[in-house]
N, C-alpha and C positions, 0 to 999 in steps of 0.2 A: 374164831370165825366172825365174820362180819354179821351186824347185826343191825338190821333195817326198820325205822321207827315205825308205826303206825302212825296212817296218815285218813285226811278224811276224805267224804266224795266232794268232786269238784265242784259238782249241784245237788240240789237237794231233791229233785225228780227220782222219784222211784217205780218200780212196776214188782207186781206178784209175777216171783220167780219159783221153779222148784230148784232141788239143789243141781241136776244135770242141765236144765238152763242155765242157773247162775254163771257154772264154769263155761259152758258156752260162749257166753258173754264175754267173760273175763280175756277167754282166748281170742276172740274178735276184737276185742279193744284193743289189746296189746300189737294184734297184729295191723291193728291200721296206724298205730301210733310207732311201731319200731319198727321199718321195714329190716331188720337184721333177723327178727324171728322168725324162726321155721318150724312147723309142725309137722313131726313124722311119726308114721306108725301102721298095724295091720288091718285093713279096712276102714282107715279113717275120712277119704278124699272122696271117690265118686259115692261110695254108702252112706256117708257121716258116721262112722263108726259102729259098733254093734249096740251102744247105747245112745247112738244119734248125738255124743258131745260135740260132736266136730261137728252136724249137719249144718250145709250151706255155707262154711269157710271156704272151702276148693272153689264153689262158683266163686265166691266174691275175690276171691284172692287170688285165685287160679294152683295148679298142678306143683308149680315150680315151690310153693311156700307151703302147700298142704301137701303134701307127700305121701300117696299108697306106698308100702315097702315090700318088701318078698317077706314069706313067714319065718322071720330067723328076727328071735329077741336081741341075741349076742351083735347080731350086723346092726339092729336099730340104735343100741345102746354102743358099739362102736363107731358108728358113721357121726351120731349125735357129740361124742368126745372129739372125735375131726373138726366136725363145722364148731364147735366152741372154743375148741383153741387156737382158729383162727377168724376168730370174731363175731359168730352167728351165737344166735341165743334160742338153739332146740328146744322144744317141748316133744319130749319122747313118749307115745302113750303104749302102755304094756297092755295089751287086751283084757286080761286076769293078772293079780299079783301069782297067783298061780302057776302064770306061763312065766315068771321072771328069772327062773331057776336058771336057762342056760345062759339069761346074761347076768349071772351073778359075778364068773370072774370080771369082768370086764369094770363090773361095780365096784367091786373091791378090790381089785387090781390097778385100775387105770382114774377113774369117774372121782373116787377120795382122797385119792393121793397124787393127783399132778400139781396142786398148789404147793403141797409141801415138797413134790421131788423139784419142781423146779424155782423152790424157793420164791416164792409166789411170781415170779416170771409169768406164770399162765395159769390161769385160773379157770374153771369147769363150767361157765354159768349152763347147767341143762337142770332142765326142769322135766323128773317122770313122775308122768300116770300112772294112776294103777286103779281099776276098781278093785274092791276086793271083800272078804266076810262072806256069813251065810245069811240063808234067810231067803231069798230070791226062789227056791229050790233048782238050782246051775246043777251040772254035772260034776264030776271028781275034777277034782284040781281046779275047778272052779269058783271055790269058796275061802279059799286058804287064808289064812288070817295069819301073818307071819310077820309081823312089825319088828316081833325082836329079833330078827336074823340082820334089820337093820339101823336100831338102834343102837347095835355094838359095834359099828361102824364109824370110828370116828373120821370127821372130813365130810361129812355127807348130811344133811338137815330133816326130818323128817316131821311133817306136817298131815294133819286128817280133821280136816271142818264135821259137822255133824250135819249143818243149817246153811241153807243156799246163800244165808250175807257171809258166813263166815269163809264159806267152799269158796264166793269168787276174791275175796278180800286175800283170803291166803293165797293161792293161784298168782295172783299180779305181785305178793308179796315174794313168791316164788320165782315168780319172770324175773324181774327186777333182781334178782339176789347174785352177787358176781359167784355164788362156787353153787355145790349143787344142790338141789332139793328134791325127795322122793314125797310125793301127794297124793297120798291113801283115801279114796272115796268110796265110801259106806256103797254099794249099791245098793241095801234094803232102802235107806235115806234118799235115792234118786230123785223118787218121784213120793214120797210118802206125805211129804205138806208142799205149801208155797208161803212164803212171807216176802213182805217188801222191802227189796233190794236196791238201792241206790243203782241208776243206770249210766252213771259216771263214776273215772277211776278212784278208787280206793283201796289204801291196804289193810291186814288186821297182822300185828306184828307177830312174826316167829319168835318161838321161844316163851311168848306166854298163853298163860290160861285164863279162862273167865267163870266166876262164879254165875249158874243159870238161876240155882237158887239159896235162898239164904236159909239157914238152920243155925240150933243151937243145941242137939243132942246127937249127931253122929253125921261125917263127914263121907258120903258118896264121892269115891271119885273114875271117871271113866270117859270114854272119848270114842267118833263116830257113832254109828247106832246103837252104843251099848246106854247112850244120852237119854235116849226115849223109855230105855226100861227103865233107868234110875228114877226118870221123871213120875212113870207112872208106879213104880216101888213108893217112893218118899210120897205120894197122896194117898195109899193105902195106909202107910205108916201115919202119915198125919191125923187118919182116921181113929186107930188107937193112942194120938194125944204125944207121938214122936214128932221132933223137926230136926228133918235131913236139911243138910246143906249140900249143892251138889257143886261137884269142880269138873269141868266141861276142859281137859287137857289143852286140845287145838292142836299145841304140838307135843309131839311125842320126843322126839329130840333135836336142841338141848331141851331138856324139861324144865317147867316152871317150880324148881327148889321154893318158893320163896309161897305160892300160892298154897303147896299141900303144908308147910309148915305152919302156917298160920291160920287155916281153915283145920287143922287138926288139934292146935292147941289149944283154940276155941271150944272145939263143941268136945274132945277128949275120945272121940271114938271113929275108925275108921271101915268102912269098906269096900273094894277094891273090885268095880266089875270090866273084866273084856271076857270078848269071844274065844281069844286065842288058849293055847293050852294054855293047865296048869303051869306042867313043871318048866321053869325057864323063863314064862313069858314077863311081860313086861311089871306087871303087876309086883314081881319081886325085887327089883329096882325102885318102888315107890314104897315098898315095905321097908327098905334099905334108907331111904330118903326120912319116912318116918323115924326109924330107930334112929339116927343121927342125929334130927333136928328138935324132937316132938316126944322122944321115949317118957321123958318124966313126967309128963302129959296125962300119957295113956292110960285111962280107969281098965280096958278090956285089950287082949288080943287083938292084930290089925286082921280084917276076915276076905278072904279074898271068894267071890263066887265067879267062875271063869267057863269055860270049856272044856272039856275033859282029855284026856290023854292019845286020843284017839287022832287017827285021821277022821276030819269031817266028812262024815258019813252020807249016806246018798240020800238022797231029796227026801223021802219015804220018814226017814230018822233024822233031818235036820234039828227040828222042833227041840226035841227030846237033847241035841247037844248044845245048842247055846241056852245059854245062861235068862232064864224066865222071873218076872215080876215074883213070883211065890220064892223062887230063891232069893233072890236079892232080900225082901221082907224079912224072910226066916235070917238069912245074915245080918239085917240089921234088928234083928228083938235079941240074937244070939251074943252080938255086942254089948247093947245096951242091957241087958238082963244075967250079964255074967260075974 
């Protein structure tokens, strides 16, 4: 797969953005700088979409480049494989990762495998949306945290900023990307900070991670909102005289091999937080990654604190299923004390 440097902003002007700005932004820029981009999807044109990311693209751009569509996932995610293979460069946005279900064949049927069926003859540039996770308290199928139904997809790129520099940086790195990119946005993370965001183009490259912070006794690692708990975990921990190190993914696939190996054989101990389930979720792929690169390393067990087996439950019992600062702590005194 093609792989696109990280590049910087063209100026150094910035403004306090939150993360569903930032992508705003991202999506504005690109679409005044590439009239071949088109943005499609379910309420996103005359409402600005249900979390206002589109609002004010349709006035500026008009109807024909921001696109209300009929409520059919499969027609947005098929129409979006038409205009790309013949030269448009869609941004597809799925209301909920939740609603993506019925365009999944179309994902994995058509969307990761036209470069290779047609021998790269035509390549996919779409780029989808998704909000997605709990937390917000949304309805059923509203929260669905399901990353690794696409992380096992090879052909296909998967990206999830935590922080509104990195949301629009990844975004344009997505635009720009010739095959295709699925862009997981935290909604807890929408609107929860603002920091300053360069208001010219820049990308943050796919494929790698960044450490948010440094440690030398057990290695956090986790991506989207799961970022804010590690953060506020590793300063309780620092409190009992522990230092976390935390690894901030970015992208989820391909993953950054090279960052969890060397932030693990550093500090000797790991743990592993997302929202999505236990069993399957991605988390066991990093554990894999570990064993491979970093086993001899290891003083403890890798410890994974996640979500639990369950469908994510209704608003009432969200709390209770994603994964909390006291777990996370308890996972990391459970490493380091074993």
């Amino acid at each position: 797969m093609t792989q696109l440097k990280e590049s910087d902003p063209k100026n150094e002007t910035t403004k306090q953005m939150t993360l569903i700005q930032a992508i705003n932004d991202g999506m504005r820029l690109m679409l005044d700088e590439d009239e071949r981009t088109i943005i499609l999807g379910e309420d996103i044109g005359k409402n600005g979409g249900v979390f206002r990311a589109t609002e004010g693209l349709q006035e500026q751009f008009g109807d024909d480049r921001v696109v209300d569509t009929p409520l059919s996932e499969a027609g947005i995610i098929g129409t979006s494989i038409g205009l790309a293979v013949n030269g448009f460069r869609p941004v597809a946005e799925i209301q909920f990762l939740g609603f993506i279900y019925p365009a999944y064949e179309q994902i994995m049927t058509h969307v990761s495998r036209i470069r290779m069926r047609s021998m790269s003859r035509f390549t996919v540039p779409i780029v989808i949306r998704a909000p997605y996770g709990a937390g917000i308290r949304a309805p059923e199928i509203h929260s669905d945290s399901t990353e690794i139904l696409f992380t096992h997809m090879p052909g296909i790129k998967v990206v999830c900023p935590s922080n509104p520099y990195d949301a629009k940086g990844l975004l344009i790195a997505a635009m720009e990307d010739p095959d295709p990119v699925l862009v997981l946005e935290p909604m807890k993370n929408y609107r929860s900070k603002r920091e300053e965001v360069p208001v010219g183009k820049y990308t943050v490259e796919i494929g790698k991670g960044k450490i948010v912070r440094e440690g030398s006794d057990v290695t956090l690692i986790a991506w989207g909102a799961m970022i804010s708990i590690a953060e506020k975990a590793a300063e309780l921990a620092g409190k009992k005289g522990i230092s976390c190190e935390i690894i901030d993914l970015r992208t989820l696939y391909p993953i950054d091999r090279d960052i969890i190996t060397q932030s693990v054989q550093k500090t000797t101990r790991a743990v592993i937080i997302h929202e999505a389930h236990n069993t399957g979720g991605l988390g066991n792929d990093i554990v894999s990654i570990i064993n491979d690169t970093a086993f001899l390393y290891l003083r403890a067990p890798i410890e994974r604190v996640t979500g639990f087996d369950v469908p994510v439950p209704f608003f009432t019992l969200e709390e209770h299923y994603l994964p909390t600062t006291a777990r996370v702590v308890e996972g990391i005194e459970k490493v380091l004390h074993f």
